[in-house]
VEXTIDREN-839129 format. One line per field, with one value per residue (C-alpha): x, y negated, z; residue number from 1; residue in three letters. Coordinates in nm, 3 decimals, padded with zeros to 5 digits. Layout:
x: X, ...
y: Y, ...
z: Z, ...
seq: NUM, ...
type: Ala, ...
This chain:
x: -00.051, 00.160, 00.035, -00.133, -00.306, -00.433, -00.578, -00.751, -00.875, -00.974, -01.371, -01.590, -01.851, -02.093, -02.459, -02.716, -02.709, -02.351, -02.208, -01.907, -01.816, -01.891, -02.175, -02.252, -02.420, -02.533, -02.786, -02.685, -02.789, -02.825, -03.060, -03.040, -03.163, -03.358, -03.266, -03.035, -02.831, -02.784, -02.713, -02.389, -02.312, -02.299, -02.107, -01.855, -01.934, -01.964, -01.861, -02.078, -02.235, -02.421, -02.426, -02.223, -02.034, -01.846, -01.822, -01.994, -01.914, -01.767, -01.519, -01.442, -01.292, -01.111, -00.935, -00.888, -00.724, -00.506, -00.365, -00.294, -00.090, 00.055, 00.117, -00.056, -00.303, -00.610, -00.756, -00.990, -01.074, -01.154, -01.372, -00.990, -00.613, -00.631, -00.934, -00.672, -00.371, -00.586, -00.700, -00.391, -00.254, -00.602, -00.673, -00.348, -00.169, -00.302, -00.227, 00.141, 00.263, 00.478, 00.561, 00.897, 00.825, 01.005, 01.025, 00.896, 00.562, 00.264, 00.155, -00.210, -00.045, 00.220, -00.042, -00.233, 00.133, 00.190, -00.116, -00.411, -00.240, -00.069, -00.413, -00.465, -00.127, 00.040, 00.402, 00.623, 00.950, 01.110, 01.347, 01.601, 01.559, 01.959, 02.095, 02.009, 02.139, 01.907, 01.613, 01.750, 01.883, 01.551, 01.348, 01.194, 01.083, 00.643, 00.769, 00.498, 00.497, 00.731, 00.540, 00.764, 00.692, 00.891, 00.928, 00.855, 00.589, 00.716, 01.109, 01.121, 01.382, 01.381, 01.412, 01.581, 01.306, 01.528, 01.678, 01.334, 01.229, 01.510, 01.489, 01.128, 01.171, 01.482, 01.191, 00.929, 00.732, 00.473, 00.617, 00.355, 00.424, 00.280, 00.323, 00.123, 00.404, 00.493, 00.195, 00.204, 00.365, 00.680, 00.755, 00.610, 00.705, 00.600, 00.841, 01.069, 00.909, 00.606, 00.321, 00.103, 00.097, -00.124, -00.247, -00.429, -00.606, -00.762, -00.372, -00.240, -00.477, -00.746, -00.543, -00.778, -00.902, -01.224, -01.295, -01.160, -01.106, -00.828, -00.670, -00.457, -00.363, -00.143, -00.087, -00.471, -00.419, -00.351, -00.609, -00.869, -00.857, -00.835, -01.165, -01.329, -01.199, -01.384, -01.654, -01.731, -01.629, -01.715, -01.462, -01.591, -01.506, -01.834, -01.943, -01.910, -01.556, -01.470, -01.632, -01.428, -01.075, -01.142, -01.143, -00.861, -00.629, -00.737, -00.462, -00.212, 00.054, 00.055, -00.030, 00.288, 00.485, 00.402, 00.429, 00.770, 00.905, 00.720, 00.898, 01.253, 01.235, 01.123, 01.399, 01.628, 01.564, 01.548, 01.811, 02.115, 01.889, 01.983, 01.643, 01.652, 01.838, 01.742, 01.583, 01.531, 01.409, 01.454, 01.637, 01.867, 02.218, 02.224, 02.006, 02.154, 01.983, 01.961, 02.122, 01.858, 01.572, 01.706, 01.749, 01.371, 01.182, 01.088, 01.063, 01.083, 00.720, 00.586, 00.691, 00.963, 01.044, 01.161, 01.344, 01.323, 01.549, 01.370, 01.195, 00.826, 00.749, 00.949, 00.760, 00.395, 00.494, 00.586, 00.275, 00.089, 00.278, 00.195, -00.072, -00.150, -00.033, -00.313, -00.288, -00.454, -00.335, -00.438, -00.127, -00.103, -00.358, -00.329, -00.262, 00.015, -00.058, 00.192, 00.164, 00.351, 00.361, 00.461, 00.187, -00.095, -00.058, 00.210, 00.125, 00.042, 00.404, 00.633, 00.937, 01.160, 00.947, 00.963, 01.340, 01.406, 01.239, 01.360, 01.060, 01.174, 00.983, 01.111, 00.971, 00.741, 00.590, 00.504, 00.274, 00.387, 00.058, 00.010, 00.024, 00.267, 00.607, 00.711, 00.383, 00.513, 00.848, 00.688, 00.513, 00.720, 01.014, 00.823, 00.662, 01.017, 01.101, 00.820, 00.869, 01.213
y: -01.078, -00.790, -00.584, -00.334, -00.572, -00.769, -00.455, -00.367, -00.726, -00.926, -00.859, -01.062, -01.253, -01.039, -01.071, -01.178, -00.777, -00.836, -00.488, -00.382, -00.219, -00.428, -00.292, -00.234, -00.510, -00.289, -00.627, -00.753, -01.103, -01.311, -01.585, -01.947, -02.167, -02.413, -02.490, -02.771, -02.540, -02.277, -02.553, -02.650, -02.272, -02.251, -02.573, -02.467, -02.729, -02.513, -02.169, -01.860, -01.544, -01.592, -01.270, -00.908, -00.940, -01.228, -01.170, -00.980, -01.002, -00.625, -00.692, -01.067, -00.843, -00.658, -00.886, -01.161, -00.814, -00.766, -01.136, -01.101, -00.760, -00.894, -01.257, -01.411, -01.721, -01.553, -01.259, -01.071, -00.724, -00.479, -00.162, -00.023, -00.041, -00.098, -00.353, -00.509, -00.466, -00.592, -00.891, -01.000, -01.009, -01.120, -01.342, -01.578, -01.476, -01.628, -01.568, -01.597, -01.540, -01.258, -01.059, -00.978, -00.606, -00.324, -00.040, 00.249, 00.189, 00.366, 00.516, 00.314, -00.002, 00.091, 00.115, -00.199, -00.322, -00.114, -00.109, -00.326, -00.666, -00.683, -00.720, -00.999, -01.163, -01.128, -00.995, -00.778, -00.685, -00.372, -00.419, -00.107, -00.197, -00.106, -00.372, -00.707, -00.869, -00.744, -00.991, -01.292, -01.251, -01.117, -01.499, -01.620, -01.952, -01.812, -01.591, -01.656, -01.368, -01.097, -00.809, -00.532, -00.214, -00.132, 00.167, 00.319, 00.565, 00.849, 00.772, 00.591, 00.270, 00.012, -00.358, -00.629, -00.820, -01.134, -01.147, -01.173, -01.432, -01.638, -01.577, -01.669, -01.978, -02.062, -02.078, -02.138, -01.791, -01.622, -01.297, -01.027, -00.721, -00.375, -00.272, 00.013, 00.302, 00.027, -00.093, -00.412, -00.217, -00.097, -00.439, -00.761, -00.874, -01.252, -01.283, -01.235, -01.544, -01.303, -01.496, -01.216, -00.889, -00.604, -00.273, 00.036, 00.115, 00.474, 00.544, 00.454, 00.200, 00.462, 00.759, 01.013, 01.024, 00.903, 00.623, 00.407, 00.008, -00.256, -00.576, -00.875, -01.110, -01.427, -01.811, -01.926, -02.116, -01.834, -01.623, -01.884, -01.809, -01.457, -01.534, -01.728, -01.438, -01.130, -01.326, -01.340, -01.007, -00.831, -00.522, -00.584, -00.364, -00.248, -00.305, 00.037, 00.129, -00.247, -00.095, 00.251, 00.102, -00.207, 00.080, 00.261, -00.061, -00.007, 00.349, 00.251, 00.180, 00.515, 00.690, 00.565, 00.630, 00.976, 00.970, 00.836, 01.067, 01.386, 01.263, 01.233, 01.537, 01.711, 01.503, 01.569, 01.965, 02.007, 01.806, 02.002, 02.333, 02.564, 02.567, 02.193, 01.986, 01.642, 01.517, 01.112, 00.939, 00.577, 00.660, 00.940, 00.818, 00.985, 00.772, 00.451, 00.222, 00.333, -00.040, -00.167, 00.007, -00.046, -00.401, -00.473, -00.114, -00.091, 00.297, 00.486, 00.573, 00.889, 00.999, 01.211, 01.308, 01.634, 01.767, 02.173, 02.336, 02.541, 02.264, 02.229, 02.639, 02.630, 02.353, 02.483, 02.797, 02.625, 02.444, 02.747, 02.888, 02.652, 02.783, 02.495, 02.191, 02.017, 01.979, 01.693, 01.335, 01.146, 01.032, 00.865, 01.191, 01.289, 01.600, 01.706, 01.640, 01.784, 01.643, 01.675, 01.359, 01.448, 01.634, 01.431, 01.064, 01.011, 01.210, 00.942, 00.845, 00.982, 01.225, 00.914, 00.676, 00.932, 01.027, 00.602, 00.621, 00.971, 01.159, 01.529, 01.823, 01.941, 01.674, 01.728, 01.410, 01.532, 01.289, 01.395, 01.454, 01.435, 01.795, 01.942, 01.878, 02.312, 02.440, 02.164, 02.281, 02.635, 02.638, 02.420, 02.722, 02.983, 02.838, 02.774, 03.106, 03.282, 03.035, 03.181
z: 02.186, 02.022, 01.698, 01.883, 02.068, 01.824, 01.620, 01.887, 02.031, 01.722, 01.668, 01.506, 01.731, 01.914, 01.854, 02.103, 02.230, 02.338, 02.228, 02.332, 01.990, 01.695, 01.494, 01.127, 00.953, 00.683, 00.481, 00.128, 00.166, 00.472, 00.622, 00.591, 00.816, 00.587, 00.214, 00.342, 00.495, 00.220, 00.016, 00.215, 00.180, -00.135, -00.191, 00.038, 00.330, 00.599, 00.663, 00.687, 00.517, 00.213, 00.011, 00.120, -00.239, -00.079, 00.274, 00.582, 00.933, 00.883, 00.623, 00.779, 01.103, 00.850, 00.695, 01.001, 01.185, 00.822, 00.838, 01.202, 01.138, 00.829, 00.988, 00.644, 00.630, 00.455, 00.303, 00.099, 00.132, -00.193, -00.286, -00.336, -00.315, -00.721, -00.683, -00.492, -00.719, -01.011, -00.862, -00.772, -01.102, -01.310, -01.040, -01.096, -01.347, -01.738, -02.161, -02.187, -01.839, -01.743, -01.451, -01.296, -01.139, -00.954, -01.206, -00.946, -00.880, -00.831, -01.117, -01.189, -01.130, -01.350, -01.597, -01.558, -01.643, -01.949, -02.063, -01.951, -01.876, -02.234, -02.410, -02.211, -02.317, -02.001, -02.025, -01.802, -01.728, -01.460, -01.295, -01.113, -00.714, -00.666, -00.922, -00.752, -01.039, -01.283, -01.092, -01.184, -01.514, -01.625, -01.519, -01.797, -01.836, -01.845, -01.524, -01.266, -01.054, -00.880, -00.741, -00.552, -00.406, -00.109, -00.005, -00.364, -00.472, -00.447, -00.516, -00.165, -00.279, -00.059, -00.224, -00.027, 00.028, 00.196, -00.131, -00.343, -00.055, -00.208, -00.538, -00.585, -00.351, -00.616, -00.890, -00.748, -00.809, -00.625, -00.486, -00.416, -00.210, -00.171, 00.143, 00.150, 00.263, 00.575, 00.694, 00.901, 01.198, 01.032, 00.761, 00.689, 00.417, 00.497, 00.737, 00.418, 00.219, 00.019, -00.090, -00.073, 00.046, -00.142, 00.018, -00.052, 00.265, 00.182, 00.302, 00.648, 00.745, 00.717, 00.802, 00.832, 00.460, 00.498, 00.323, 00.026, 00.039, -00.029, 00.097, -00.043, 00.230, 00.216, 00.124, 00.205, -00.112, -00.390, -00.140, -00.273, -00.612, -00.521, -00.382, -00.647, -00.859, -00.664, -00.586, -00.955, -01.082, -00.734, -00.661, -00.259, 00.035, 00.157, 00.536, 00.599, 00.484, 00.643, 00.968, 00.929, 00.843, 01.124, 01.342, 01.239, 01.253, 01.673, 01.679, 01.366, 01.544, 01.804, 01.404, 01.241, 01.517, 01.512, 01.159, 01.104, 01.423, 01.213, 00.928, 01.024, 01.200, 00.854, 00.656, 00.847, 00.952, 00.548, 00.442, 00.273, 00.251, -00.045, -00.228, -00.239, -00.467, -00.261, 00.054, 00.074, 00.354, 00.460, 00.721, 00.671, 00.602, 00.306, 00.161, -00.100, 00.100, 00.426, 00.614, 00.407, 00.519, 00.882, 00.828, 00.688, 00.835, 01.204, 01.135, 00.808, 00.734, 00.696, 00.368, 00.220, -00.095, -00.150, -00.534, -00.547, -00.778, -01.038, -01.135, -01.225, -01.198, -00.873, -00.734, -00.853, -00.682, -00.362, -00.354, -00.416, -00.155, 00.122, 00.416, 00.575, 00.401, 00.226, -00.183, -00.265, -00.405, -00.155, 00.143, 00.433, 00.632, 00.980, 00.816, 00.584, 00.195, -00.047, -00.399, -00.737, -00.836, -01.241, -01.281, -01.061, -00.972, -01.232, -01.505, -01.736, -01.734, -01.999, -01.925, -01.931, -01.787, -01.475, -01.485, -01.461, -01.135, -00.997, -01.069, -01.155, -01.249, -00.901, -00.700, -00.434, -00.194, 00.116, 00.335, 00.686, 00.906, 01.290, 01.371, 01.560, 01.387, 01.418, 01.234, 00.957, 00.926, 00.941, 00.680, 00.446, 00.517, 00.425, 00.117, 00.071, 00.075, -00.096, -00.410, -00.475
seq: 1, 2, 3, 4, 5, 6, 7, 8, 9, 10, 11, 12, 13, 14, 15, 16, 17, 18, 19, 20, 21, 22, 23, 24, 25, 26, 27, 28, 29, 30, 31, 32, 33, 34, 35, 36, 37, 38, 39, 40, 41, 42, 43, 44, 45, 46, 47, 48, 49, 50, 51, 52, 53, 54, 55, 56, 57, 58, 59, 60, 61, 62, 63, 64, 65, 66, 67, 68, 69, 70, 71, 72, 73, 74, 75, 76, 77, 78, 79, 80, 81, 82, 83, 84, 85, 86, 87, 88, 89, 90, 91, 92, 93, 94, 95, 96, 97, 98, 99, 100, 101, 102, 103, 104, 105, 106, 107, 108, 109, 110, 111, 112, 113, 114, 115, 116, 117, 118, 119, 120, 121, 122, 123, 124, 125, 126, 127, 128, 129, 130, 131, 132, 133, 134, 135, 136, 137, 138, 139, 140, 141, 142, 143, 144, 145, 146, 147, 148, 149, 150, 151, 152, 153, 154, 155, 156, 157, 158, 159, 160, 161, 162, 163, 164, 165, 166, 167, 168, 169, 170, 171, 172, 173, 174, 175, 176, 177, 178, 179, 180, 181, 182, 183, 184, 185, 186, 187, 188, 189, 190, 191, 192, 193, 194, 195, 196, 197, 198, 199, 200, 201, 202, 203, 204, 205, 206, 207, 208, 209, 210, 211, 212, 213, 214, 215, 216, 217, 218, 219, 220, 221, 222, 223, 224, 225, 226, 227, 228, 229, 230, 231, 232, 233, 234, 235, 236, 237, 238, 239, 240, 241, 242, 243, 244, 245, 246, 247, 248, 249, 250, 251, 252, 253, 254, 255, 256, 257, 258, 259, 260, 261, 262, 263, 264, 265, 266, 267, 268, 269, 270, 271, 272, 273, 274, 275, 276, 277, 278, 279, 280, 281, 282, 283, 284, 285, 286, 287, 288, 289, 290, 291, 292, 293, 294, 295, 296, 297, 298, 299, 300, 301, 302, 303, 304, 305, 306, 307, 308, 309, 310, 311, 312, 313, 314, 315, 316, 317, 318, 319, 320, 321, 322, 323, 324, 325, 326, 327, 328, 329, 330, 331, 332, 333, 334, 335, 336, 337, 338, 339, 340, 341, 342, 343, 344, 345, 346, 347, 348, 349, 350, 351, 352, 353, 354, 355, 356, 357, 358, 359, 360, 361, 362, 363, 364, 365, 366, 367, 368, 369, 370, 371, 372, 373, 374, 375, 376, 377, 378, 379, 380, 381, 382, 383, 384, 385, 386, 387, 388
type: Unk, Unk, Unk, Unk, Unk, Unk, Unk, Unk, Unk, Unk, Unk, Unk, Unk, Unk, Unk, Unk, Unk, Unk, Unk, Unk, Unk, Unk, Unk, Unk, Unk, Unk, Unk, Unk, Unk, Unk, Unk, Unk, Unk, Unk, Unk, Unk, Unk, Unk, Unk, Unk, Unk, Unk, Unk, Unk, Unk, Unk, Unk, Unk, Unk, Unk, Unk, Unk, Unk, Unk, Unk, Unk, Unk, Unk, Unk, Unk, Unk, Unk, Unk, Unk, Unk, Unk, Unk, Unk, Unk, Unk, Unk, Unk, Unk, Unk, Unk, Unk, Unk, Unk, Unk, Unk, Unk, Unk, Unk, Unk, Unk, Unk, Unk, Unk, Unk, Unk, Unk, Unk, Unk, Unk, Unk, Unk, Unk, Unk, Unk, Unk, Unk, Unk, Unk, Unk, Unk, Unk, Unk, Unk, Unk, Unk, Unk, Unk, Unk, Unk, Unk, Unk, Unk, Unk, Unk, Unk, Unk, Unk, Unk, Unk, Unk, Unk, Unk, Unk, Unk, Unk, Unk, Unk, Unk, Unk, Unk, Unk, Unk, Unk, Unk, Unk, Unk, Unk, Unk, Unk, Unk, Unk, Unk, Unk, Unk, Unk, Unk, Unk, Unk, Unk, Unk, Unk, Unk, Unk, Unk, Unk, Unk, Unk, Unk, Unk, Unk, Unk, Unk, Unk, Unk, Unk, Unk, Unk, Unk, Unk, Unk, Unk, Unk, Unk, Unk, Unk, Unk, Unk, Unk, Unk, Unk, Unk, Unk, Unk, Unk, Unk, Unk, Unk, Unk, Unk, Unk, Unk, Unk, Unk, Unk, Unk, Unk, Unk, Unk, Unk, Unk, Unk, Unk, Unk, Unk, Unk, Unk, Unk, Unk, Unk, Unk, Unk, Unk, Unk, Unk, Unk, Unk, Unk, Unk, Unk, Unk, Unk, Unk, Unk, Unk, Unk, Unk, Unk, Unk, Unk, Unk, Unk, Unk, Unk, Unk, Unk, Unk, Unk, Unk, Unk, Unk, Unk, Unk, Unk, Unk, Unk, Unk, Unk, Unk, Unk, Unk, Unk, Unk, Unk, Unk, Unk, Unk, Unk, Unk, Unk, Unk, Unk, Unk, Unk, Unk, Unk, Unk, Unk, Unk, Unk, Unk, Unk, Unk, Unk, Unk, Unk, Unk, Unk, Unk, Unk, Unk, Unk, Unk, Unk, Unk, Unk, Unk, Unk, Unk, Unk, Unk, Unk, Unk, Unk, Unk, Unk, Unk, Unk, Unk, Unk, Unk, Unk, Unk, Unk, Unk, Unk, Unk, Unk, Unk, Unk, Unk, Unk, Unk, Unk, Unk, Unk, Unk, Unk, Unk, Unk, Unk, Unk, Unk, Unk, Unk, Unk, Unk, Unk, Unk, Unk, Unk, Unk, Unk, Unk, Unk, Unk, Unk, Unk, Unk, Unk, Unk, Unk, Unk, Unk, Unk, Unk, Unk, Unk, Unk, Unk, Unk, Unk, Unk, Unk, Unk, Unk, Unk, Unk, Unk, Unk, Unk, Unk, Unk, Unk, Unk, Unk, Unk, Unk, Unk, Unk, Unk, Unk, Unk, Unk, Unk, Unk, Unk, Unk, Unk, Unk, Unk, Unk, Unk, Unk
């Protein structure tokens, strides 16, 4: 079956009402049958559901949809996308080790590097996404892990992802993707040679801004101790939200295509304007690695990055400005969200962390919604206009 098949076809097995529409198992604990038989559970001999902190029937559709979309082995489902993005670094990753990155990330994750991981002992280095070269000469010999995030939060680079496959097969490292601007039907970044792929999916798998959760899926080996891991410090995805974003996986791929379409309209209707000093989108020609982003990208999401000039007053005005574009940090919305990412979700960051990953004071990330692509355009001139 294709993608949008299998969101829409994978359930988990019906109970003895045989819905149509796979209800909420909303219990902490389940039944065993005898003491025999939670006995085997616990030690692992059979499979099934012991306790909601380790798995439900809810989230288990979740995740067996996720690994389908994401063509992975396994996978574990978190309370949210930094649940997940923790994990997969405390999960694996021990004193002394150290951690090849991509140097534009989100801006939490860029603090668990910086900031949280190093009490622990566990090193990093960044790495620029356009100098290729810069990946290998930075392997240590305690390297364990390469984690990438492609396309970029909110500088939209695009890492070769063929070329990590190889260089983490070359030594042997475990590469670990966030694929969270893609989703499963634009990249996946197994295909590539990831070990594991990481998302937020309050964003795109969601899409409606309802509900938070996460998901790492992957090698079913490295997923185990992922498991052992949550199991024991439980950052779960409840059965609800695992009900909510099962559910949205059914209409992802009809959302991202109207998402990316929105989106290169917007790119390229504003690109070259007078009140803006930049446009970048994956797929404008115009961008540095637009073959790139053809090469890897089935579309180029729904995200564009927009520099005003004026800078930081010019861009609070045009946010101020803006009638029907939401302000809010969230992304990945049916409707349009317009954030300014120096001051909001990468605030923490200082003036030259930001500037090495083309945040400006004049940036502006606008998460392209469903609604019709004129009222979008609409009111992103006139805020243009009445910013001046």
């Amino acid at each position: 079956m294709k993608k949008e098949t299998k969101a829409i076809r994978t359930q988990a097995g019906k109970s003895i009402h045989n819905e149509h529409s796979v209800p909420l198992y909303l219990t902490s604990s389940f039944l065993f049958e005898n003491a025999e038989h939670g006995r085997a559970l616990f030690a692992d001999e059979i499979e099934g559901n012991i306790y909601s902190r380790f798995s439900n029937p809810n989230t288990s559709e979740f995740v067996l949809k996720m690994a389908e979309l994401e063509n992975a082995e396994d996978g574990f489902a978190f309370a949210s996308g930094m649940a997940a993005v923790f994990a997969g670094f405390a999960s694996l990753l021990s004193k002394g080790d150290h951690i090849l990155s991509s140097r534009s990330l989100f801006g939490s994750t860029h603090q668990i590097l910086t900031k949280i991981l190093p009490k622990w002992g566990i090193e990093f280095t960044y790495v620029d996404a356009d100098k290729p070269e810069q990946w290998e000469d930075n392997i240590r010999e305690n390297t364990k892990m390469i984690f990438a995030e492609t396309p970029s939060n909110p500088g939209l680079e695009i890492i070769d992802l063929e070329f990590l496959g190889k260089l983490k097969k070359k030594h042997n490292l475990i590469l670990n993707v966030d694929n969270c601007f893609a989703t499963p039907y634009l990249q996946t970044p197994i295909d590539y040679g990831a070990d594991l792929v990481t998302h937020s999916a309050t964003k795109y798998i969601d899409g409606q801004g309802r509900v938070i959760g996460g998901v790492i899926v992957g090698n079913k080996e490295l997923i185990k101790e992922i498991r052992y891991f949550a199991r024991q410090t439980g950052p779960s995805l409840s059965p609800f939200n695992a009900w909510i974003l099962s559910k949205s996986l059914e209409t992802l791929s009809i959302r991202m295509e109207k998402h990316c379409s929105n989106a290169f309209e917007l790119a390229k209707i504003f690109e070259g304007n007078s009140e803006l000093e930049l446009v970048k989108y994956p797929m404008l020609a115009s961008h540095p690695q637009y073959e790139l982003s053809k090469k890897q990208m089935k579309m180029g999401g729904g995200i564009v990055t927009l520099i005003l000039k004026g800078g930081y007053d010019r861009a609070r005005n045009f946010i101020d400005a803006l009638n029907m574009a939401s302000k809010t940090a969230n992304l990945g919305d049916t409707r349009t969200i317009i954030t300014h990412p120096a001051s909001t979700t990468h605030s923490k960051l200082t003036d030259d962390e930001r500037k090495s990953v083309g945040i400006y004071p004049g940036t502006v990330r606008v998460s392209v919604g469903l609604e019709n692509i004129n009222d979008i355009i609409e009111d992103i001139t006139q805020a243009l206009q009445k910013s001046k």
